[in-house]
C-alpha positions as CSV (number, residue, x, y, z in Angstrom):
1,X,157.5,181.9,125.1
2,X,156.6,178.2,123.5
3,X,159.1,176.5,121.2
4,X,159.4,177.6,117.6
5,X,157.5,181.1,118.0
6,X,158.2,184.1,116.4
7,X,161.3,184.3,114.0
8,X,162.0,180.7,114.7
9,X,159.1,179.8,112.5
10,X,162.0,180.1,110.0
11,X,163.7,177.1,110.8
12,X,161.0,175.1,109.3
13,X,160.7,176.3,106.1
14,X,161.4,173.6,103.6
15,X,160.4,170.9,105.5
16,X,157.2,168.7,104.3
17,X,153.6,169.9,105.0
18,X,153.1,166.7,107.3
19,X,156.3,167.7,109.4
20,X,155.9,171.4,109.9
21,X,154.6,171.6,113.7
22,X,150.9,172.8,114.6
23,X,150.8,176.5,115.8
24,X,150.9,176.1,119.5
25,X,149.7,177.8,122.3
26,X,152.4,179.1,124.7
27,X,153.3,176.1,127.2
28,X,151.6,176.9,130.9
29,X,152.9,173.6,132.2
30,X,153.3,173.4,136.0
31,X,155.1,171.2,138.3
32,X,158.5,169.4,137.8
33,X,158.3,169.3,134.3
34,X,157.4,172.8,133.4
35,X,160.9,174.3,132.8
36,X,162.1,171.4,130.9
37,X,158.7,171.7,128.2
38,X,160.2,175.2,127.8
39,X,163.3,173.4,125.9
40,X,162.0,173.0,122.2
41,X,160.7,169.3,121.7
42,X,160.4,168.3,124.8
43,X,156.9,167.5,125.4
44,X,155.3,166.4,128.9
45,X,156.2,163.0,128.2
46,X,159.6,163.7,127.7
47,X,159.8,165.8,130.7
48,X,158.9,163.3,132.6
49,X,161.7,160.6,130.7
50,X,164.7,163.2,131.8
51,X,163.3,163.8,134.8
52,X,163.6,160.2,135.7
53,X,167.4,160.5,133.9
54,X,168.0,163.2,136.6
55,X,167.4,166.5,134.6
56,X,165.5,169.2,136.5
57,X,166.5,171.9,133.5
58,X,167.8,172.8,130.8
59,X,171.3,173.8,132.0
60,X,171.6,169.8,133.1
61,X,172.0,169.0,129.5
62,X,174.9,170.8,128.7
63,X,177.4,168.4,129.5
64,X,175.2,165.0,128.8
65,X,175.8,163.0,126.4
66,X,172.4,162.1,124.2
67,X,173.4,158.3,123.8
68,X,174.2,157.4,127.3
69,X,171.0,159.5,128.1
70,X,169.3,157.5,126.2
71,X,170.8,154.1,126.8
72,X,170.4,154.8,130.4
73,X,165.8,155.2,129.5
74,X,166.0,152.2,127.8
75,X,168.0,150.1,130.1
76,X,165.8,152.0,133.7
77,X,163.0,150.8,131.2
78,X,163.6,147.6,130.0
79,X,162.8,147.7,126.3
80,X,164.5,149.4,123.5
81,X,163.0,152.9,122.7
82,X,162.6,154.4,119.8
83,X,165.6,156.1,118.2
84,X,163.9,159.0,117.5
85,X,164.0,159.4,121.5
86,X,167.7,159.8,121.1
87,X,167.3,162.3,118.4
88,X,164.7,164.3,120.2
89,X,167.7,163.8,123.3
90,X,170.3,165.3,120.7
91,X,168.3,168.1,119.7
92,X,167.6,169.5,123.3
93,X,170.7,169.3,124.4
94,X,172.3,170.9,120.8
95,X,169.7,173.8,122.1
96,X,170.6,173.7,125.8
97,X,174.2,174.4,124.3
98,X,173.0,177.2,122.3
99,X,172.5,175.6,119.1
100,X,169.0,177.3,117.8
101,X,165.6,175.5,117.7
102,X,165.5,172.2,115.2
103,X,163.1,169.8,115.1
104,X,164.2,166.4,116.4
105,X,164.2,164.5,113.0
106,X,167.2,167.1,112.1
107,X,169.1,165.2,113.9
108,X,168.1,161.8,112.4
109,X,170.7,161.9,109.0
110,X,173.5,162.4,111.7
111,X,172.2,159.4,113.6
112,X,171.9,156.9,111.1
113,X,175.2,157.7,109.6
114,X,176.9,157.1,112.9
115,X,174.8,153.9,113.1
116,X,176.0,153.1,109.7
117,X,179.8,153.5,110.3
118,X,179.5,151.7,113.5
119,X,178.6,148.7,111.5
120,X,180.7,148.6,108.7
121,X,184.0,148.9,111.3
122,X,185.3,145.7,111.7
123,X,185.5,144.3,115.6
C-alpha cells in the first residue's frame, strides 16, 4: 500500500488545500529504490539521495540521525540543500521508528526552533 492511504487520509485534515497531497496511485516502483518509496515522503528522488547515504530500507533509519544524514548529502554534494530535505529526513525516520505518517513540513516548526536556539546561544 502507497503512503497516506486509507485511514491515514486523517492525518491531513486541517492542513491548507495547496498542501494536502494528490490521491496517488499505489507505488509499483522497482529496483533499489523501491522499498525505500514505500516509506511515506520519500519519493524516487529521495530514494536515490539515501541510497547514496547508505540506506537500502527502512529499518536503516532507525538509529540515523536526520542532521548528520543530511549534512553528509550536502557535503557528498557540494552545495547546501534545501532544509526541507532534512525535514523530509526527519519525517521518514520518525516513521521508520513507528511514529505514524506526517507530511515532511510537520517537521519544519521543530526545525526552525532548533535553528533559532542555536543562534541565540552564545559561543
Amino acid at each position: 500500500m502507497g503512503a497516506f492511504q486509507g485511514n491515514e487520509a486523517n492525518a491531513w485534515q486541517g492542513e491548507p488545500s495547496s498542501m494536502k497531497p494528490r490521491p496517488t496511485k499505489p507505488k509499483r516502483a522497482s529496483g533499489p529504490t523501491a522499498e525505500l518509496q514505500n516509506i511515506p515522503n520519500i519519493g524516487p528522488a529521495m530514494a536515490r539521495d539515501l541510497l547514496r547515504l547508505g540506506i537500502t530500507r527502512s529499518d536503516d533509519l532507525v538509529h540515523r540521525d536526520p542532521e548528520q544524514l543530511y549534512d553528509e548529502l550536502c557535503r557528498i554534494d557540494g552545495t547546501r540543500h534545501d532544509p526541507c530535505v532534512l525535514d523530509t529526513f526527519t519525517a521518514a525516520i520518525d516513521f521508520a521508528r513507528g511514529g505514524p505518517p506526517r507530511p515532511w513540513w510537520h517537521f519544519t516548526p521543530e526545525r526552525k526552533a532548533r535553528d533559532k536556539a542555536r543562534q541565540e546561544t552564545p559561543r
